[in-house]
C-alpha positions in Angstrom: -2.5 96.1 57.2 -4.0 96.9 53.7 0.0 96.9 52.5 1.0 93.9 54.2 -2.6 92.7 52.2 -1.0 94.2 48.7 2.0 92.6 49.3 1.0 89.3 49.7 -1.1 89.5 46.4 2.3 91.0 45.0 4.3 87.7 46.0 1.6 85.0 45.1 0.9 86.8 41.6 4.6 87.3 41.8 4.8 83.2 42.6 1.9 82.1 40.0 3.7 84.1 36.9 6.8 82.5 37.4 5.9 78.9 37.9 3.8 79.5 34.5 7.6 79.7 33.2 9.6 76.6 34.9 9.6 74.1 33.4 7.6 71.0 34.6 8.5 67.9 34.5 5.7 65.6 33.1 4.6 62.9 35.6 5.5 59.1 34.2 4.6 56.2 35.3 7.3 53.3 35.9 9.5 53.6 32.9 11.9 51.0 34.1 9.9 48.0 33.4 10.0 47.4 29.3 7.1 47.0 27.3 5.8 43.4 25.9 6.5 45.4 22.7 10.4 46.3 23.8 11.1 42.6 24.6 9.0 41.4 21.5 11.3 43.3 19.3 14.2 41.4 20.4 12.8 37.9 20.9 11.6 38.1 17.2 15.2 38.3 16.4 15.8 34.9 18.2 14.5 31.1 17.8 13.3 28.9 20.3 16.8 26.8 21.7 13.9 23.9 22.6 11.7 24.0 19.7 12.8 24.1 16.0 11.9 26.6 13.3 9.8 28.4 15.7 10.5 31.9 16.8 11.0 33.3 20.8 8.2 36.0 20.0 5.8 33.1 19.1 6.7 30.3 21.1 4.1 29.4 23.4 6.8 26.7 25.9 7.5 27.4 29.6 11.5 27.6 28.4 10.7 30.4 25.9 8.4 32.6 28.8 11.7 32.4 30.8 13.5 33.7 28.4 11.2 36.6 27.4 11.4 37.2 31.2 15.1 37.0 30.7 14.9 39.7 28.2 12.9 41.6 30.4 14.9 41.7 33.2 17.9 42.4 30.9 16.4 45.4 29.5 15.5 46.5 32.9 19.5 46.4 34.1 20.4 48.9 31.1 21.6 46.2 28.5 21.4 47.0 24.8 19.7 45.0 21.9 23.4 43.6 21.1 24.4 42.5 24.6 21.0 40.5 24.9 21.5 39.1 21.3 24.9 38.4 22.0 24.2 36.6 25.2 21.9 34.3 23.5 24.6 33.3 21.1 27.0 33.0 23.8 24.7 30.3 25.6 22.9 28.6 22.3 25.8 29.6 19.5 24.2 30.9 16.3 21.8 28.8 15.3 19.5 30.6 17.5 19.9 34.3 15.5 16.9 34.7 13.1 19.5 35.8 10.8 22.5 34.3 10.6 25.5 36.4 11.3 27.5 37.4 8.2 30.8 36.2 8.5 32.3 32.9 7.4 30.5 30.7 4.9 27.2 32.4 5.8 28.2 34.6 3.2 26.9 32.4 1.0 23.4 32.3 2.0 23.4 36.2 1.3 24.9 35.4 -2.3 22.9 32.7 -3.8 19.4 34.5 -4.0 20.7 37.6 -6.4 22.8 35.2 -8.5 20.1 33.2 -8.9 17.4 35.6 -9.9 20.4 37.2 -12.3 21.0 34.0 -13.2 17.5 33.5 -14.8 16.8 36.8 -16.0 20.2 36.2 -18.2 18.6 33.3 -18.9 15.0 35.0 -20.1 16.6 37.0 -22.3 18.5 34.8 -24.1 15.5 32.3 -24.6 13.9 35.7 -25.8 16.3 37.3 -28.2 16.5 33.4 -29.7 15.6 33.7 -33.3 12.4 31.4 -33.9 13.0 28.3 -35.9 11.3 28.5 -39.4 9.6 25.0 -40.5 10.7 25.1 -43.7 14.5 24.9 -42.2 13.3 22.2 -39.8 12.0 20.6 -43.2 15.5 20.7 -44.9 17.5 19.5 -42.1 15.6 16.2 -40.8 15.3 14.2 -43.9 12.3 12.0 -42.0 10.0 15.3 -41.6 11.4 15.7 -45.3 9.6 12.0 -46.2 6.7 12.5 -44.0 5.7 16.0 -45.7 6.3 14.0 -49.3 4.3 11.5 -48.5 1.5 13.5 -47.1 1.5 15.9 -50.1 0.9 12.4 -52.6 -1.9 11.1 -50.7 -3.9 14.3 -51.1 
C-alpha cells in the first residue's frame, strides 16, 4: 500500500513538472470579429460615395454604417486591405480612394507641390542675391526724379 501511495506522488509530481514545460496556449477571446480600430484603418482610406469631401471613418449617414459593416464582414471572411480597397473602386471607381491612385494623369497632382515650392525658393534667392538699387543711379537714369531733386535742392 505505502508503494502504490509513493507511486502515485511519483506520477502526479511526475505529471505537475512536465505540464510546467508544455507549452500553453493563451486563452483569447473571439479574434474573428475585427476591431472598430481594424475597420477604421481602412475606411479612413475611403470617402463617402453619398456625401462629398467627407471621409467613411467620419461619416455619420446610414449608407456609410453599411459600409463600415461591409468592411467588417470583409475582414472577418480573410480579405486583405487591397481587396476591400479595391472592391470599393470596383463599385464607386476612384474618386472614392482618399488618395488617388498613381497612374495616369494623377501623376500630376504628385508633381505640382515640389515644383512649386522649388519653384519659389529659386525664386527667393534670386530676389535675394539681386543687387540693391543705389538712389543716386535711380537719380541719373529718370530725368523727372533728376528735376524734382533740382528743384527741391533751390527752394531750400
Amino acid at each position: 500500500m505505502k508503494q502504490h501511495k509513493l507511486i502515485q506522488i511519483f506520477v502526479l509530481s511526475l505529471f505537475v513538472c512536465l505540464s510546467l514545460f508544455l507549452p500553453v496556449e493563451a486563452v483569447r477571446g473571439q479574434t474573428d470579429i475585427p476591431t472598430d480600430d481594424d475597420v477604421n484603418r481602412i475606411a479612413k482610406q475611403l470617402y463617402c460615395p453619398v456625401c462629398e469631401n467627407v471621409p467613411l471613418d467620419e461619416c455619420t449617414t446610414e449608407a456609410c454604417q453599411q459600409w463600415r459593416n461591409l468592411i467588417r464582414q470583409q475582414l472577418s471572411d480573410g480579405w486583405t486591405e487591397d481587396e476591400i480597397l479595391a472592391y470599393f473602386v470596383a463599385q464607386f471607381g476612384d474618386k472614392v480612394l482618399g488618395e488617388p491612385p498613381r497612374r495616369g494623369l494623377n501623376w500630376v497632382l504628385y508633381l505640382i507641390p515640389p515644383l512649386v515650392i522649388l519653384t519659389g525658393i529659386i525664386l527667393l534667392i534670386n530676389r535675394l542675391r539681386r543687387p540693391k538699387v543705389d538712389s543716386t543711379n535711380v537719380e541719373e537714369s529718370d530725368p523727372y526724379l533728376l528735376q524734382i531733386e533740382q528743384d527741391l535742392n533751390e527752394r531750400e
